[in-house]
C-alpha positions in Angstrom: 15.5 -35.4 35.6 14.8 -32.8 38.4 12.4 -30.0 37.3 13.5 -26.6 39.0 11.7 -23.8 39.6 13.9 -21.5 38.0 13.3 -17.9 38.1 10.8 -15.3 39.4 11.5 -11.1 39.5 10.0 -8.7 40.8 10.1 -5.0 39.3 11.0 -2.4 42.9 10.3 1.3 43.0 10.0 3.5 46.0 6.4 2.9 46.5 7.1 -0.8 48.0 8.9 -1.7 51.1 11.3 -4.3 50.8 14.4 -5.7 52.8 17.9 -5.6 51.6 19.9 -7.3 54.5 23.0 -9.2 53.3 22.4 -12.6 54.9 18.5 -13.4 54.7 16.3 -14.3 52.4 13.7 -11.6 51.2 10.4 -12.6 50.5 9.0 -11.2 47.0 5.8 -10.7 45.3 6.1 -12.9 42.0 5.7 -11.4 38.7 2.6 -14.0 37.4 4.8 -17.1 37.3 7.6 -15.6 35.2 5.2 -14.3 33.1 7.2 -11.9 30.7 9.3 -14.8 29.7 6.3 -16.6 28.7 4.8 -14.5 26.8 5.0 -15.6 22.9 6.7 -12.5 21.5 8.2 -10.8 25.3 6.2 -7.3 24.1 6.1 -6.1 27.4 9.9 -7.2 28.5 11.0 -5.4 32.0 10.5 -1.7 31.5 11.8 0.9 34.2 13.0 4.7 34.7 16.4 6.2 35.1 16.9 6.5 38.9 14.8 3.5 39.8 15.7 -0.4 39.8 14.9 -4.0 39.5 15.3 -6.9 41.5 16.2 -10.3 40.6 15.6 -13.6 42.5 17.2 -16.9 41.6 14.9 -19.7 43.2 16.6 -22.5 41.7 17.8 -25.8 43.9 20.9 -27.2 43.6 23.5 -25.9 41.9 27.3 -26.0 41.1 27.7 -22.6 40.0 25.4 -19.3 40.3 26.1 -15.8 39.2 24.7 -12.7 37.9 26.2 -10.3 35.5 25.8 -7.5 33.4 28.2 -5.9 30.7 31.5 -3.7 31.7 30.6 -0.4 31.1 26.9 -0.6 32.2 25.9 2.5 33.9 24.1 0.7 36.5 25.2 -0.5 40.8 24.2 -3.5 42.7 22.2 -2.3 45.5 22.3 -3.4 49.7 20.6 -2.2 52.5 17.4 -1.3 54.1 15.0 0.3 51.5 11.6 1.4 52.9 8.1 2.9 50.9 9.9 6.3 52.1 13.0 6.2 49.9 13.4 7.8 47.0 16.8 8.4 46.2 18.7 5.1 46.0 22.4 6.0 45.7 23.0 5.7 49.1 22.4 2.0 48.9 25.0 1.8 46.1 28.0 -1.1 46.4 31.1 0.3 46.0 32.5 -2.1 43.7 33.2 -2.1 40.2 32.5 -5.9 40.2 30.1 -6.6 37.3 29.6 -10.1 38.6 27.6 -11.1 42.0 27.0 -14.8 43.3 23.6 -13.3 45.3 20.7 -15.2 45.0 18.7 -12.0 44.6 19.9 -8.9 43.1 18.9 -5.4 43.3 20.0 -3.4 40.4 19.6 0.5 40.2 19.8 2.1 36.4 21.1 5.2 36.2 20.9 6.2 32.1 18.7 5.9 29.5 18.9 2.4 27.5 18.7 -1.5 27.4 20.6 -3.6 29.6 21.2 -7.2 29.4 21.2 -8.8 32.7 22.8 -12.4 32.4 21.9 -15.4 35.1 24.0 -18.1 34.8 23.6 -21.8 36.5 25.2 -24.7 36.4 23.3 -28.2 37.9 24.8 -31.8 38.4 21.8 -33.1 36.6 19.0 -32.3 33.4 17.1 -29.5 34.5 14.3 -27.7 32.2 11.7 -24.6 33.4 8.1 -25.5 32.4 6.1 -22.8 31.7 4.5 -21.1 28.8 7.5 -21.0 27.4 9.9 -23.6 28.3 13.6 -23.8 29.0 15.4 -26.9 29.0 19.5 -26.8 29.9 22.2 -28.1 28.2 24.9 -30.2 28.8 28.7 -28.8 28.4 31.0 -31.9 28.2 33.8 -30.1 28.8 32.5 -28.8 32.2 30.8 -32.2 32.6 27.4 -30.1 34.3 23.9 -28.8 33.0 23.7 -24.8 32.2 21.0 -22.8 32.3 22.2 -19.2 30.8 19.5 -16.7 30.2 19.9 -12.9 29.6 17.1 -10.4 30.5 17.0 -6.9 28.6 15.4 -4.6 30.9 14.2 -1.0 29.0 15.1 1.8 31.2 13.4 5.2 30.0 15.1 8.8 30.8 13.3 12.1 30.3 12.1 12.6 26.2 14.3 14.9 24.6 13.5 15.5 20.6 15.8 15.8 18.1 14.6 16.8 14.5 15.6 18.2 11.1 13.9 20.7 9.4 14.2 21.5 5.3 13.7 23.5 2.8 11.8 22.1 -0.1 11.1 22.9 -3.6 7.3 22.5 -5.5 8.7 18.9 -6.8 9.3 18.0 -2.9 13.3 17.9 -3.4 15.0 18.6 -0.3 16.6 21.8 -1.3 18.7 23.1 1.6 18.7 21.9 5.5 17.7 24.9 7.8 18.1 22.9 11.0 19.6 19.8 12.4 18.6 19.9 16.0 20.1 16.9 18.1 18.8 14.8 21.3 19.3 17.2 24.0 20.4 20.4 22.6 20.3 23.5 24.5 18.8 26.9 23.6 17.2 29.7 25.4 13.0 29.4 24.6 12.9 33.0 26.5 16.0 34.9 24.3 14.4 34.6 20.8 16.6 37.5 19.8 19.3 34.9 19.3 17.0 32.5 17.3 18.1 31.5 14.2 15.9 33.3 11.0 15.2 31.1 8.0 13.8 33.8 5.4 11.7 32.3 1.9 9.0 33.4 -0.2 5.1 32.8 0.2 4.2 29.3 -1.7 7.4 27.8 0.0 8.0 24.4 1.5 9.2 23.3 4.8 9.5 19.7 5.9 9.8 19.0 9.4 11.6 15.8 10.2 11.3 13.8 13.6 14.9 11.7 14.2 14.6 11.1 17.9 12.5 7.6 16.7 15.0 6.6 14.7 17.7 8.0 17.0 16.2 5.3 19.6 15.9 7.6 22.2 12.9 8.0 24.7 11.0 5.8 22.7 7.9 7.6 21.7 5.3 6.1 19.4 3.8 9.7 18.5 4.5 12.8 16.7 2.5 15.9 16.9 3.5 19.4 15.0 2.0 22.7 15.8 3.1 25.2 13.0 2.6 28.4 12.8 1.6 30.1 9.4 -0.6 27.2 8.4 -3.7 26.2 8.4 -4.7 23.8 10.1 -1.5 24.5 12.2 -2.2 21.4 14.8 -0.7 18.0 12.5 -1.3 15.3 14.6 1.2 11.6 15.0 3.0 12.6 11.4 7.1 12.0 11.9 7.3 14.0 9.0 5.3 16.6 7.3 5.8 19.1 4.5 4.1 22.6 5.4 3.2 25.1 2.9 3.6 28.5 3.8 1.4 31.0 2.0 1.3 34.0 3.6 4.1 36.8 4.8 4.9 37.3 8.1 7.0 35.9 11.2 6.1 32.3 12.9 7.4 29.7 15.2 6.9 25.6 15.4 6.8 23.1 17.9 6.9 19.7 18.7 5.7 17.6 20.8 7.2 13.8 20.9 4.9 11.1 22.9 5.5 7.8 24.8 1.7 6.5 25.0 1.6 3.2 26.8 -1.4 2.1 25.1 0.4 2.0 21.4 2.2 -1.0 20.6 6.4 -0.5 21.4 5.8 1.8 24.8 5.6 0.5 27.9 5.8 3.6 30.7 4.1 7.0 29.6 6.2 10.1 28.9 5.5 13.2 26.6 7.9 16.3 25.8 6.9 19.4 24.5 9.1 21.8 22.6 9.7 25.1 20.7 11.6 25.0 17.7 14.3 27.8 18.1 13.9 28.5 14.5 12.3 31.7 12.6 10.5 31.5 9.5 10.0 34.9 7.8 8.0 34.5 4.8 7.8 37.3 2.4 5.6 38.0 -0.7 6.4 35.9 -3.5 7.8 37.2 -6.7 5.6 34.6 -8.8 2.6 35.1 -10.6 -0.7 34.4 -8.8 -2.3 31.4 -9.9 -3.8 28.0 -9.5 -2.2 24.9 -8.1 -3.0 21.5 -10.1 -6.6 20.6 -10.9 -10.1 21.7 -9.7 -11.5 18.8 -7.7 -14.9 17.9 -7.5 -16.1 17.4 -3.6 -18.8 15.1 -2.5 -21.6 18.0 -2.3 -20.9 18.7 -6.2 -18.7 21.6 -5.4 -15.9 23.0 -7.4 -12.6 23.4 -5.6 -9.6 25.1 -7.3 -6.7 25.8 -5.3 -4.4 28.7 -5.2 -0.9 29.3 -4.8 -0.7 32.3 -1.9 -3.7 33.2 0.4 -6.6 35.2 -1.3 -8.6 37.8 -0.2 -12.2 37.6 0.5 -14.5 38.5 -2.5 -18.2 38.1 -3.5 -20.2 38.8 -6.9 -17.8 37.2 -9.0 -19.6 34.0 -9.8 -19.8 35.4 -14.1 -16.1 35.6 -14.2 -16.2 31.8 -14.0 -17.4 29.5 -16.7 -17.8 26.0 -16.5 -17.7 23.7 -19.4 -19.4 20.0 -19.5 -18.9 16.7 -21.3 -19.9 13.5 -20.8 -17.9 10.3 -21.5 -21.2 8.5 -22.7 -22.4 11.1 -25.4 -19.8 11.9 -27.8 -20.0 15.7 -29.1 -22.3 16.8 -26.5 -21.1 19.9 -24.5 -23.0 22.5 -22.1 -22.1 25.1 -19.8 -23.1 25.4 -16.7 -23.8 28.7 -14.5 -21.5 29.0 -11.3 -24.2 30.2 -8.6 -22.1 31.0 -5.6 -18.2 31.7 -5.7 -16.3 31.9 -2.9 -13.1 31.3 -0.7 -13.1 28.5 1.7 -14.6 29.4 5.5 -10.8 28.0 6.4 -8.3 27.4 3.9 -8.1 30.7 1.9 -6.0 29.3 -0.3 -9.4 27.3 -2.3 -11.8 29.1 -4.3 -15.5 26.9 -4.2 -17.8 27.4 -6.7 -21.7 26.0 -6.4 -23.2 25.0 -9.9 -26.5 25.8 -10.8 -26.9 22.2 -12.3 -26.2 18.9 -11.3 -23.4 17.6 -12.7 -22.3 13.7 -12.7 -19.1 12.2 -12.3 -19.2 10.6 -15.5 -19.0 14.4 -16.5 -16.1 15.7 -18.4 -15.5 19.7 -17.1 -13.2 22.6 -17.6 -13.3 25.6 -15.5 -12.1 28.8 -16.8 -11.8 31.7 -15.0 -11.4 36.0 -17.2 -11.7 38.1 -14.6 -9.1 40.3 -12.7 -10.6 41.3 -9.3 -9.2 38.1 -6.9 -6.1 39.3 -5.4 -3.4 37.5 -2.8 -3.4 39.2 0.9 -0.1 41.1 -0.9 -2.6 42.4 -3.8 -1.1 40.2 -6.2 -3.5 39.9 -9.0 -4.9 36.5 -9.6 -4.2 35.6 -13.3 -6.5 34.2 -15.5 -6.7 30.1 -16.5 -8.5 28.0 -19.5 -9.9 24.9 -19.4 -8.4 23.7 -16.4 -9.4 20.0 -15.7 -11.7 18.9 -12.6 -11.0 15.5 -11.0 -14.5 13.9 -10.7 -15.5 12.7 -6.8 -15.7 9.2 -7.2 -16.6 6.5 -5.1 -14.2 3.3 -4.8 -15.6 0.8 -2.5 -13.1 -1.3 -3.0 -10.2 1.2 -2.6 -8.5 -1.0 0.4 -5.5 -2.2 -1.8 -4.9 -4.5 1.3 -8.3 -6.5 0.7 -8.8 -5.7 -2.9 -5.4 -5.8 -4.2 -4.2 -8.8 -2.0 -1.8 -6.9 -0.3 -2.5 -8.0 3.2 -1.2 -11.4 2.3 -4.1 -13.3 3.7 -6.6 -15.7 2.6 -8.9 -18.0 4.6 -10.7 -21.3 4.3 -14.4 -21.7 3.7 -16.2 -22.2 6.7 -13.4 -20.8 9.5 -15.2 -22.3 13.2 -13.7 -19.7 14.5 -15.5 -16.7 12.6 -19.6 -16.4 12.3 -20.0 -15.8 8.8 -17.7 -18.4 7.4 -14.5 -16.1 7.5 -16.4 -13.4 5.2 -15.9 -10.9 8.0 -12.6 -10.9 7.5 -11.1 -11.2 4.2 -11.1 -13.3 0.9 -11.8 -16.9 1.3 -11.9 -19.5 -0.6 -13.3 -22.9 -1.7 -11.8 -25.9 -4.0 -14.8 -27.8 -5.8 -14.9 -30.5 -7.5 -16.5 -33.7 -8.7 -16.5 -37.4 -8.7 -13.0 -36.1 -6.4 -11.0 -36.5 -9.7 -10.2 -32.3 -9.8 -7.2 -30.7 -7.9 -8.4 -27.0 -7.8 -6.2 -24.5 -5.9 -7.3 -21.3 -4.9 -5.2 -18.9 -3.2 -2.6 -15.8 -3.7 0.1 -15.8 -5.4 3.4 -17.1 -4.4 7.0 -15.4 -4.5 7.9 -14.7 -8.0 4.6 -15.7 -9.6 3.0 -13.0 -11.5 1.7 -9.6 -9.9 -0.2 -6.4 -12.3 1.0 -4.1 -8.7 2.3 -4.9 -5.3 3.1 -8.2 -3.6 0.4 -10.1 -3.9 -2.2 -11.5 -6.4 -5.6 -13.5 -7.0 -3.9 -17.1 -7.6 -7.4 -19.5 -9.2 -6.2 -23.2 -10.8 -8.2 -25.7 -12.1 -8.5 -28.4 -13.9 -11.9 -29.6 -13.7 -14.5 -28.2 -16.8 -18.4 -26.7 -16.8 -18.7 -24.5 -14.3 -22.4 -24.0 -14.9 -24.4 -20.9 -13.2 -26.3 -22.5 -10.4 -24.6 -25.3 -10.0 -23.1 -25.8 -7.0 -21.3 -29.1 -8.1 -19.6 -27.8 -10.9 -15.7 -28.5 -11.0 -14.0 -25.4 -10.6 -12.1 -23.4 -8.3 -14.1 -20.3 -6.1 -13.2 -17.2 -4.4 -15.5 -15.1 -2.5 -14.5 -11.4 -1.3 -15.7 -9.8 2.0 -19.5 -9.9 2.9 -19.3 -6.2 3.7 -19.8 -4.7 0.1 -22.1 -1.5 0.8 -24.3 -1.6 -2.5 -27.0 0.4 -3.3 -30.3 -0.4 -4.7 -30.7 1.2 -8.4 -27.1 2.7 -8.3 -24.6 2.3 -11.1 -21.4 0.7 -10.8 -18.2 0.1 -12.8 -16.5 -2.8 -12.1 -12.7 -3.1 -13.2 -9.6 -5.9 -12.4 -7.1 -7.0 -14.2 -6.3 -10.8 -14.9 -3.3 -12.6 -16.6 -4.1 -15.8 -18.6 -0.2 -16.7 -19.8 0.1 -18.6 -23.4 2.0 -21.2 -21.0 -1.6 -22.3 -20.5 -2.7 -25.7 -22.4 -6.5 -25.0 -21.6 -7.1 -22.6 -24.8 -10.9 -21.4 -23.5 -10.6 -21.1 -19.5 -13.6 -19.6 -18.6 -14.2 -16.7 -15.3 -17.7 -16.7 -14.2 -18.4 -13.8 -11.5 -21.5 -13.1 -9.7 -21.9 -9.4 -7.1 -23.9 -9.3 -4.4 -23.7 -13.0 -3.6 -25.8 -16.0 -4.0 -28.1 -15.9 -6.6 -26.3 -12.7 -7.3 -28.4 -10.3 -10.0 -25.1 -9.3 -11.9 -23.5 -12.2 -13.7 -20.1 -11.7 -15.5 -19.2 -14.5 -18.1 -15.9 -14.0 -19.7 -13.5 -16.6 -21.9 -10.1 -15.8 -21.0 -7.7 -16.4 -24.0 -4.1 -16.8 -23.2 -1.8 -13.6 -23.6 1.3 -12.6 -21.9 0.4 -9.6 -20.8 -2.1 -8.3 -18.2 -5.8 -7.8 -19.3 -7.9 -5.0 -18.3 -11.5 -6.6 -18.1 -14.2 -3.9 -17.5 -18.2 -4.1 -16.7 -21.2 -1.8 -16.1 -24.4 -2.6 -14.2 -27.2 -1.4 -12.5 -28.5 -3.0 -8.9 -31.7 -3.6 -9.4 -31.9 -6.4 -6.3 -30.1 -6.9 -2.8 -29.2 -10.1 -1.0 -28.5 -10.1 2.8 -24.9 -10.3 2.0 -23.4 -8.3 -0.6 -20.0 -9.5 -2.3 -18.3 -10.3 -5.1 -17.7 -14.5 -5.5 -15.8 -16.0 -8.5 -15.4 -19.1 -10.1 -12.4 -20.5 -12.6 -12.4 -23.9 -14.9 -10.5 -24.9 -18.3 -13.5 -24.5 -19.8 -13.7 -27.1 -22.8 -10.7 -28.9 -22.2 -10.6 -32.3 -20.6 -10.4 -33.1 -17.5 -6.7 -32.6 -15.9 -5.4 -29.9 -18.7 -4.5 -27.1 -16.2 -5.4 -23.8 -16.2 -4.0 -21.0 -14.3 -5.4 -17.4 -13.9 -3.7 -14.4 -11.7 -6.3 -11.7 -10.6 -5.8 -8.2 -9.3 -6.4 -4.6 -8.6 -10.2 -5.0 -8.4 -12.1 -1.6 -8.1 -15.9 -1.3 -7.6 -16.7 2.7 -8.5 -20.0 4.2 -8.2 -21.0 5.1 -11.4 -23.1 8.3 -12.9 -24.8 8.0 -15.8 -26.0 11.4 -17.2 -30.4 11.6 -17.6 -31.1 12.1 -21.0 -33.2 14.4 -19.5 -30.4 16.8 -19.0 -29.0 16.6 -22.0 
């Protein structure tokens, strides 16, 4: 077998100097030993502008046949000549040929549109040939012909000036797309200066809009970002969203635009690029015709402040804190209730559209409050009076630290062995791993996630534990069962409370009739033990547990281990965790009751 070497390129642009003479060989600088079509995946591929052009060197030894080609109907020209650092424009080295086929043993090929061009070598050799490289490719042998082929097709990416092309949508409250205001396509044309002629979209205050970016998905220019800048909101900057539903609240006259960008430090883009655009579109919002009131629940933000939003801009007002009263319960002392003096009310220093009230009191986010509001003195900016509310619910700020569905709920898909050599802390920095224990080698534990079409409470992906080994004891590290441990990075808190919640599913398929779950948090000799018998049911269980850190270990996680319990040895038993959450939990002083 010969081994050729089979192909180099080499990308040109006007910046290098490079001989195009018909009968000698041109010396090129090699692209790191065919590099691009070595690389695992070919991210990078052969990326170029409109206007500019590759070159293509077949260095192969002996062969029967040889020709480059590219599609009929390509808009691209074989180049010849004399091009020097100087030379800019290219089409005066253009073949006149409409030949799509050339038996050169290096090419130059000028693009002249926008798009992805397959660039076919072709090779035939008397005997085996095969390209060694980081990725290797061998030929093959066509009987017919009776020679060795090597065929191979290079896409090269050719960018053009970035032209967006968008929809925009009116939408109603339930976020139904309602009517379309705009379909703008790639390259329209419009006067940004003549906005006389601009198309007016007219809609009350409280409306929706959704702005739509298609030139992704039209596959043109290729960017890899989306930024908005829209008038009339606030904050009217909406940075790498595709799409984005604004609400408009206050009357008046504005304008959008868009910027679409090619970064070539994002994943997919390759040769930077950027447009910037006006929308030639006119919203005119005008007052709304619905009452004034509040928009879904009051929310409770980290600093223990109220928010309630609005549905239109308010006006500014002060002294109104007594026309607010704020009722509390608390989840752990039934028929308790208190109210609680509002201390400052105000609008937000940037969204007018949230009232904030400060409490006088601590309140706790085991806390169970109502706001009402009697008064009649907040107004919209188009003196629409704001009406008055009872007992509207606040969402409590609570704290989830494990609120990563992808870690938490599985949903990654990964799952590493104990002891990775390639991580420091035994994989724990990355992910779930896992150990299978057993003893006297007579147990076949499996931990893992859950396979396609095995059981899931949400998602893709589950907690998978098997065993069939009995007594996992606390502390004893030889006990047959199977383990899990979560992430190391579990951010605790001496003398906090926590709620910890999952669910399992322990099917009446099982034969084991007592499997037992032992969980420990905050790692070895973990302070907070959970015990808990799993009997079999067919539906998903919703296991729940309070406790208080009163110790921390260096490493704080949750670990886990699963046995039949009292069932000999061999009688399986199968559990499927998930959806764990690990909330910060408030318990209200008796103190303040």
């Amino acid at each position: 077998m010969k081994k050729i070497n089979f192909i180099y390129y080499l990308m040109f642009i006007a910046v290098l100097a490079v001989s195009c003479q018909d009968e000698e060989y041109e010396p090129i600088n090699y692209f790191s030993d065919v590099g691009w079509l070595n690389s695992e995946d070919d991210k990078k591929g052969l990326n170029t502008e409109v206007g500019k052009y590759h070159s293509f060197s077949d260095m192969s030894q002996g062969t029967l046949e040889h020709y480059w080609t590219f599609p009929e109907g390509s808009d691209v020209n074989w180049l010849k000549g004399n091009i020097t650092r100087q030379d800019t424009n290219f089409t005066k080295f253009i073949v006149d040929t409409d030949d799509t086929l050339s038996r050169d043993q290096t090419v130059h090929i000028l693009f002249n549109k926008e798009g992805e061009y397959p660039i076919r070598l072709y090779n035939e050799f008397r005997d085996s040939v095969f390209y060694n490289g980081e990725a290797n490719y061998p030929s093959y042998y066509n009987e017919e012909k009776g020679v060795y082929v090597i065929d191979t097709t290079f896409t090269v990416r050719v960018y053009g000036e970035m032209s967006p092309a968008y929809e925009i949508w009116h939408v109603t409250e339930e976020g139904v797309l309602s009517s379309l205001v705009m379909d703008f396509p790639v390259d329209s044309v419009f006067d940004a200066e003549d906005t006389e002629t601009w198309q007016v979209f007219e809609f009350e205050a409280g409306g929706y809009i959704r702005y739509i970016d298609k030139t992704w998905d039209e596959g043109i220019g290729w960017p890899n970002q989306t930024n908005w800048n829209i008038g009339g909101i606030v904050p009217s900057e909406v940075i790498g969203q595709k799409q984005y539903d604004a609400k408009y609240f206050a009357p008046g006259d504005y304008t959008s635009q868009i910027t679409i960008i090619r970064d070539p430090k994002d994943e997919g883009a390759f040769i930077k690029g950027s447009k910037e655009s006006i929308i030639p579109l006119v919203f005119r919002v005008t007052p709304s015709t619905k009452p004034f009131g509040v928009s879904g629940n009051g929310i409770e933000r980290e600093d223990q402040t109220i928010q309630i939003a609005l549905t239109s801009f308010a006006q500014e007002f002060e002294g109104l804190e007594n026309d607010f009263v704020v009722t509390v319960k608390n989840e752990n002392h039934e028929g308790w209730s208190t109210t609680i003096p509002v201390s400052k009310a105000k609008l937000n220093d940037e969204q007018k559209v949230l009232i904030e009230l400060t409490l006088a009191q601590p309140i706790y986010n085991t806390d169970i409050i109502t706001v009402s509001y009697t008064g009649n003195s907040i107004l919209a900016i188009d003196n629409r009076v704001l009406e008055t509310f009872t007992d509207l619910p606040v969402d409590m700020h609570i704290v989830n630290l494990m609120a990563d569905k992808s870690i938490y709920g599985f949903e990654s898909g990964e799952f590493h062995e104990a002891g990775r050599p390639d991580q420091p802390i035994n994989g724990w920095n990355m992910g779930w791993q896992q150990w299978n224990l057993y003893r006297n080698g007579n147990s076949s534990a499996i931990t893992g996630l859950s396979s396609a079409g095995e059981p899931t409470f949400e998602g893709d992906f589950s907690l998978r534990l098997e065993a069939n080994g009995h007594q996992s004891i606390a502390g004893d590290a030889n006990s047959e069962r199977s383990w899990a441990e979560s992430p190391i990075n579990l951010p605790l808190e001496l003398g906090k409370n926590y709620k910890f919640e999952f669910e399992y599913l322990y099917e009446t398929s099982n034969e084991a009739p007592d499997a037992k779950l032992w969980l420990g948090i905050s790692s070895w000799g973990a302070p907070q033990i959970i015990d808990i018998n799993v009997a079999p049911a067919d539906e998903w269980q919703h296991h729940v547990a309070e406790f208080t850190i009163g110790s921390l270990l260096e490493h704080q996680n949750v670990f886990m281990r699963f046995d039949n319990g009292t069932s000999p040895a061999y009688v399986k038993a199968l559990i499927f965790l998930d959806n764990f959450e690990m909330k910060e939990y408030e318990r209200r002083p008796d103190t303040e009751l």
